[in-house]
MDTraj code that builds the backbone (N, CA, C; nanometers):
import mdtraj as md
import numpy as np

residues = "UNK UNK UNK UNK UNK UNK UNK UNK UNK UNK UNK UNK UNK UNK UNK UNK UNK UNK UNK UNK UNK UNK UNK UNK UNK UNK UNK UNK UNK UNK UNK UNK UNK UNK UNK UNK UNK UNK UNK UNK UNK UNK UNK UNK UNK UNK UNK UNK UNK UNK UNK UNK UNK UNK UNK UNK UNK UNK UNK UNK UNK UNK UNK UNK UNK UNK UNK UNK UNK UNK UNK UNK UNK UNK UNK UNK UNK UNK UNK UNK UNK UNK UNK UNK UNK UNK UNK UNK UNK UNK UNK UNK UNK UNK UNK UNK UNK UNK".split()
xyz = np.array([
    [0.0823, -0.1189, 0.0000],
    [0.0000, 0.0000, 0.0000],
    [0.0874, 0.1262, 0.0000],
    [0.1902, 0.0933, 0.0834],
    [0.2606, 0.2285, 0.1226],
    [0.3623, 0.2515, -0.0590],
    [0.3891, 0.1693, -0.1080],
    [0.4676, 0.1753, -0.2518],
    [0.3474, 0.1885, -0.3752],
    [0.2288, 0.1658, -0.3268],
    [0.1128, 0.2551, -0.4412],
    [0.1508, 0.3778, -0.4037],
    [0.1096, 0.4094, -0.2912],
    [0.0862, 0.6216, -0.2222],
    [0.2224, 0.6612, -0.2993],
    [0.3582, 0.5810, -0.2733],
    [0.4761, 0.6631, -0.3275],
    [0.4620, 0.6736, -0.4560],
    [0.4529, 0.5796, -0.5067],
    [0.4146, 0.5902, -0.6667],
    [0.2957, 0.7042, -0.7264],
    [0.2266, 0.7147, -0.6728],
    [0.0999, 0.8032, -0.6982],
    [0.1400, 0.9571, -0.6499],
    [0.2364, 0.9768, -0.5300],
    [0.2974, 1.0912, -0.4694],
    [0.3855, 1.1460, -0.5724],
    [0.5106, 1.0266, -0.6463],
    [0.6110, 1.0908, -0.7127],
    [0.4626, 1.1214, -0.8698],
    [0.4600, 1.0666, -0.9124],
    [0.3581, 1.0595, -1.0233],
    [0.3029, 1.2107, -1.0401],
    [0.2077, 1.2628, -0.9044],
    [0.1397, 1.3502, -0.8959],
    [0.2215, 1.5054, -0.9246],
    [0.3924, 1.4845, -0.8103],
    [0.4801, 1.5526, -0.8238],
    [0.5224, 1.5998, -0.9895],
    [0.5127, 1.4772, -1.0265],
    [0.5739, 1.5283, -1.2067],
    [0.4756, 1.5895, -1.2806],
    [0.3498, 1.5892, -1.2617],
    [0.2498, 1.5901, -1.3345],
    [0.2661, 1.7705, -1.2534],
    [0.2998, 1.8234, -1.1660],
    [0.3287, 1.9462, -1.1479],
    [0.3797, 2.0349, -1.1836],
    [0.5193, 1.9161, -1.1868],
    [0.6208, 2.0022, -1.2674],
    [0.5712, 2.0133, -1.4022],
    [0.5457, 1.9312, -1.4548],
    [0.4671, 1.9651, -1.5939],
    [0.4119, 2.0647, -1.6618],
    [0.3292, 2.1109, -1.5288],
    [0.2028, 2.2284, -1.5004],
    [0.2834, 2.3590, -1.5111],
    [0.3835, 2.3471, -1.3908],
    [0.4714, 2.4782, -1.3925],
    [0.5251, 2.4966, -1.4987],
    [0.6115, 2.4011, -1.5637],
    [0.6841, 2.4203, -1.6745],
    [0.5872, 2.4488, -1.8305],
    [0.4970, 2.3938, -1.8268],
    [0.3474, 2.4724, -1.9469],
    [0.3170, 2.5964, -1.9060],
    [0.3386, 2.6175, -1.7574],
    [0.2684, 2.7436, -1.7126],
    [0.3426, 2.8857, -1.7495],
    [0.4961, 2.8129, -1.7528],
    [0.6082, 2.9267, -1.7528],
    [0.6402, 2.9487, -1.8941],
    [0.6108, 2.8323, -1.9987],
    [0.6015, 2.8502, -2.1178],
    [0.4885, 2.9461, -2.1838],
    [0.3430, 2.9321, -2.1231],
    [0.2576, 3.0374, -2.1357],
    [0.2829, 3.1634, -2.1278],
    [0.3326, 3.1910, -1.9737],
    [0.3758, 3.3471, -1.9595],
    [0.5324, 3.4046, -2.0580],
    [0.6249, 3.2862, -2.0728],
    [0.6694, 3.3623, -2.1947],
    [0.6223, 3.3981, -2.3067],
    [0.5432, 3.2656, -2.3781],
    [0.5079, 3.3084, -2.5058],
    [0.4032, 3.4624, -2.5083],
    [0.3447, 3.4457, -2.3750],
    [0.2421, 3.5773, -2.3766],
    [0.3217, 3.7028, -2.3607],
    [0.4440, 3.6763, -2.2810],
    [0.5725, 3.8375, -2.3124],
    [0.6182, 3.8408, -2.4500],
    [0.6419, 3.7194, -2.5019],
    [0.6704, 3.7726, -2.7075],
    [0.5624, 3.8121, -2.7421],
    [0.4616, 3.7275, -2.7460],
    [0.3534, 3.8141, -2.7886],
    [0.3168, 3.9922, -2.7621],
    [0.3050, 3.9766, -2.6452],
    [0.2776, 4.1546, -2.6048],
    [0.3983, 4.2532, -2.6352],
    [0.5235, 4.1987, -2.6677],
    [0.6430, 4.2924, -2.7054],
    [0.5984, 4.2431, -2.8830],
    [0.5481, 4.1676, -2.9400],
    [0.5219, 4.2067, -3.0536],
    [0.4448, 4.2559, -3.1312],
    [0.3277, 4.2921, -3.0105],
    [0.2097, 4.3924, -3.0440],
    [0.2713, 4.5100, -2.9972],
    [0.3830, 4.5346, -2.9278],
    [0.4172, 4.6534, -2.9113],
    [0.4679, 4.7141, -3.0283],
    [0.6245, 4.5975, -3.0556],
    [0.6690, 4.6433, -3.1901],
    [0.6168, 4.6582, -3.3155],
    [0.4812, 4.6218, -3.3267],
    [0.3776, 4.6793, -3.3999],
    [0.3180, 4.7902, -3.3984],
    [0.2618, 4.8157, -3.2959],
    [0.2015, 4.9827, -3.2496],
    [0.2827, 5.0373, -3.3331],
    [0.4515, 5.0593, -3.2310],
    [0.5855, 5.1384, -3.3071],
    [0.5744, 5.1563, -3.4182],
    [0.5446, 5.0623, -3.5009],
    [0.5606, 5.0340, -3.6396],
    [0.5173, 5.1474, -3.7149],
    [0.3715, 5.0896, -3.6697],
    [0.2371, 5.1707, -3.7730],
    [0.2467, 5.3074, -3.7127],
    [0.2944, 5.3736, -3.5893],
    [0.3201, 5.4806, -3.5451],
    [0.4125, 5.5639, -3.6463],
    [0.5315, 5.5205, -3.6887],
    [0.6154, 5.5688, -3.7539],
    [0.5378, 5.6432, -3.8830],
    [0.6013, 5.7597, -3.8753],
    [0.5352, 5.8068, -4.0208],
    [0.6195, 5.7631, -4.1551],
    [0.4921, 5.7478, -4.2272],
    [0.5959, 5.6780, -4.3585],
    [0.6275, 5.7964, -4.4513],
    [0.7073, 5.7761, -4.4830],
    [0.7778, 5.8889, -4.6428],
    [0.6860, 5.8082, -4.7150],
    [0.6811, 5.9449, -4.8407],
    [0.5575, 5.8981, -4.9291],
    [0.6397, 5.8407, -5.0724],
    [0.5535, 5.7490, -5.1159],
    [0.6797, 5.7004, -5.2331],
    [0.7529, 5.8126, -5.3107],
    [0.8946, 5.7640, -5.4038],
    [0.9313, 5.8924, -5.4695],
    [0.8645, 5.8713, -5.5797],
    [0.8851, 5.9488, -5.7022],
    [0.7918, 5.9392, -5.8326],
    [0.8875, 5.8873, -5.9049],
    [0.8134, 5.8047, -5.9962],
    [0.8760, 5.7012, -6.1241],
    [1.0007, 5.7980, -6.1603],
    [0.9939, 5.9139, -6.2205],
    [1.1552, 5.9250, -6.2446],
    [1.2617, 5.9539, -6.1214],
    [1.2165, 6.0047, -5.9905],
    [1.3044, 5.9970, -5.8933],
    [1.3870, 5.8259, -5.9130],
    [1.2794, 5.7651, -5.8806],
    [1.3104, 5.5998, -5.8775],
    [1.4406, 5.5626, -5.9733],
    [1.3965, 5.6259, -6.1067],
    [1.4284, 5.5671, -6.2092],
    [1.6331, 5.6524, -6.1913],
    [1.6169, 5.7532, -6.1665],
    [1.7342, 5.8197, -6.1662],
    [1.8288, 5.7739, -6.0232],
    [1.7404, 5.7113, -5.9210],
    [1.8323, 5.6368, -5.8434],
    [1.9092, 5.4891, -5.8522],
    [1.8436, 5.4503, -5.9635],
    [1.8772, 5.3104, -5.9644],
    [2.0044, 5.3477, -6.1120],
    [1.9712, 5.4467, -6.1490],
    [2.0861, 5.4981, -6.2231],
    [2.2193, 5.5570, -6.1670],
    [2.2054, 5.5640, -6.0692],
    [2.3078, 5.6017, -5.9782],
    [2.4163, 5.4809, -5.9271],
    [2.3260, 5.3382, -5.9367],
    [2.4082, 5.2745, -5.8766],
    [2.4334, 5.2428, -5.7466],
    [2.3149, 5.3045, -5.6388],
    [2.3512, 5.2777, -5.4814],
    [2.2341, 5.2099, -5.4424],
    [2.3245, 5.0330, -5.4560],
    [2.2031, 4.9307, -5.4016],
    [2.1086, 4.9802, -5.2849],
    [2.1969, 5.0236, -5.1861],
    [2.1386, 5.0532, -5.0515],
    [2.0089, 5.1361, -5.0536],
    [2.0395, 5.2126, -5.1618],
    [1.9234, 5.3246, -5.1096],
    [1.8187, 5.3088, -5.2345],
    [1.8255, 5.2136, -5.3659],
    [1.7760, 5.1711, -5.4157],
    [1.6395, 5.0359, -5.3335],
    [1.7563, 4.9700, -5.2363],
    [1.6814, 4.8967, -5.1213],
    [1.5540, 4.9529, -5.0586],
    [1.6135, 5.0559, -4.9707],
    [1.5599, 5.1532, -4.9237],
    [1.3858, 5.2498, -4.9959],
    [1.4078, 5.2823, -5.1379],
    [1.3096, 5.3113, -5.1804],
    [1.2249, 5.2061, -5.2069],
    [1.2328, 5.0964, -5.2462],
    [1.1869, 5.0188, -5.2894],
    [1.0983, 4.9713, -5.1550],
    [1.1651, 4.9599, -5.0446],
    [1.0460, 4.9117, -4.8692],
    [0.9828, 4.9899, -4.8866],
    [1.0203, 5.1765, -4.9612],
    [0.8906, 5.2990, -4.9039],
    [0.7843, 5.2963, -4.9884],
    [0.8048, 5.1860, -5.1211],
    [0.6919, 5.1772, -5.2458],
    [0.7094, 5.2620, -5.3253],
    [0.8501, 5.2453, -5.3484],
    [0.8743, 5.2903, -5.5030],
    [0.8179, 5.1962, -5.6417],
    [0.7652, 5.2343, -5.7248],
    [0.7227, 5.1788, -5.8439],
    [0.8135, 5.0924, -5.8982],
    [0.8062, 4.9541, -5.8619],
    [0.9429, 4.9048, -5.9422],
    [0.8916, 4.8610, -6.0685],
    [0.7485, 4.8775, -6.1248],
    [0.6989, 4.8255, -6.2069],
    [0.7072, 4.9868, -6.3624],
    [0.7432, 5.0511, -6.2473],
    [0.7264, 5.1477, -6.3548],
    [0.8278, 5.1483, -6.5185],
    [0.7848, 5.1703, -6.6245],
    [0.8694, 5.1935, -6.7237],
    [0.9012, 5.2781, -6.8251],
    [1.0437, 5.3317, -6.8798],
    [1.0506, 5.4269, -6.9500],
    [1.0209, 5.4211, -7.0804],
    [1.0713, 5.5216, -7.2042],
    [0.9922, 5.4970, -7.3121],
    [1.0854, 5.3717, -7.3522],
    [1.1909, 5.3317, -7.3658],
    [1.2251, 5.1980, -7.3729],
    [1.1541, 5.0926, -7.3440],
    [1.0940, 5.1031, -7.2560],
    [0.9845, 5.0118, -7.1743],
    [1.0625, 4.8946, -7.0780],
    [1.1770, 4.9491, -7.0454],
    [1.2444, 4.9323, -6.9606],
    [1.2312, 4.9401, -6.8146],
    [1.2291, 4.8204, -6.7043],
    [1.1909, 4.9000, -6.5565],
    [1.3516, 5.0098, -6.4979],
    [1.3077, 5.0466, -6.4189],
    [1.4257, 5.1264, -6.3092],
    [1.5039, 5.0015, -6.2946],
    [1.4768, 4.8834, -6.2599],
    [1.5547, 4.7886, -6.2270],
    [1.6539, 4.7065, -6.3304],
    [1.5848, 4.7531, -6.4107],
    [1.6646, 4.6730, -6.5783],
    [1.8021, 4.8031, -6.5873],
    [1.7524, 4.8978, -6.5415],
    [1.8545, 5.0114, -6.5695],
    [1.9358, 4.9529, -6.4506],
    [1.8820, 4.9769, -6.3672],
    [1.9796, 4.9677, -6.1922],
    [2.0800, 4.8583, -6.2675],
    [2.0621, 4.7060, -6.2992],
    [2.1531, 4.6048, -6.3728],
    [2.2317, 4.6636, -6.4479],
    [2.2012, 4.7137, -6.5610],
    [2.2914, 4.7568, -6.6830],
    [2.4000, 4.8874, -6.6138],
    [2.3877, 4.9663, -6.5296],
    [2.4258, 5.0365, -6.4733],
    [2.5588, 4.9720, -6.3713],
    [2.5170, 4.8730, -6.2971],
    [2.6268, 4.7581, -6.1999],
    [2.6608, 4.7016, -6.3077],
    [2.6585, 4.6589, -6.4443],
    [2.6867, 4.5540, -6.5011],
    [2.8288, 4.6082, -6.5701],
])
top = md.Topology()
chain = top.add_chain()
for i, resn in enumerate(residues, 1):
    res = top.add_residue(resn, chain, resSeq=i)
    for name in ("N", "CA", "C"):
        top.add_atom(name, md.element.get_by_symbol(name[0]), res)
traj = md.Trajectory(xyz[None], top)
C-alpha cells in the first residue's frame, strides 16, 4: 500500500512540474507576444515617407547605390514602372552595376 501512495505521490509531483513548466512557457510566449504587439504599435506609429515618383526611382537606380535603391523600394517605389524603352528602373539599376 505504502509503494502505491509513493508511486501516486512521485507521479502527482511530475504531473506538477509539468504544469509549472506549461505554465512558464505560457507566460513567456504571452511576453513575445505583447512585445510584438508593441513592436507593432511602433511600427504603424512611424510616419511613412511617401513614395518617390517614377523618375526619382528611375534616376536612383541609375546612380548605382544598391542601398538606397533597397531603401526606396520598402517605401513603395514603383518598381513596375517603365521608360519609353519600356524598360523597368531595375533593368537600368543592372545595366548600370553591369
Amino acid at each position: 500500500m505504502k509503494t502505491q501512495l509513493d508511486a501516486l505521490q512521485h507521479e502527482l509531483q511530475q504531473k506538477n512540474e509539468a504544469l509549472k513548466q506549461s505554465e512558464a512557457q505560457r507566460q513567456n510566449m504571452k511576453t513575445q507576444l505583447e512585445a510584438l504587439r508593441h513592436e507593432l504599435k511602433r511600427e504603424k506609429a512611424k510616419p511613412k515617407l511617401p513614395p518617390m515618383s517614377d523618375w526619382d526611382f528611375f534616376q536612383l537606380c541609375m546612380s548605382g547605390d544598391a542601398r538606397k535603391v533597397e531603401e526606396a523600394i520598402k517605401n513603395g517605389a514603383n518598381v513596375n514602372a517603365r521608360g519609353n524603352d519600356e524598360r523597368t528602373a531595375l533593368m537600368w539599376a543592372k545595366k548600370e552595376v553591369a
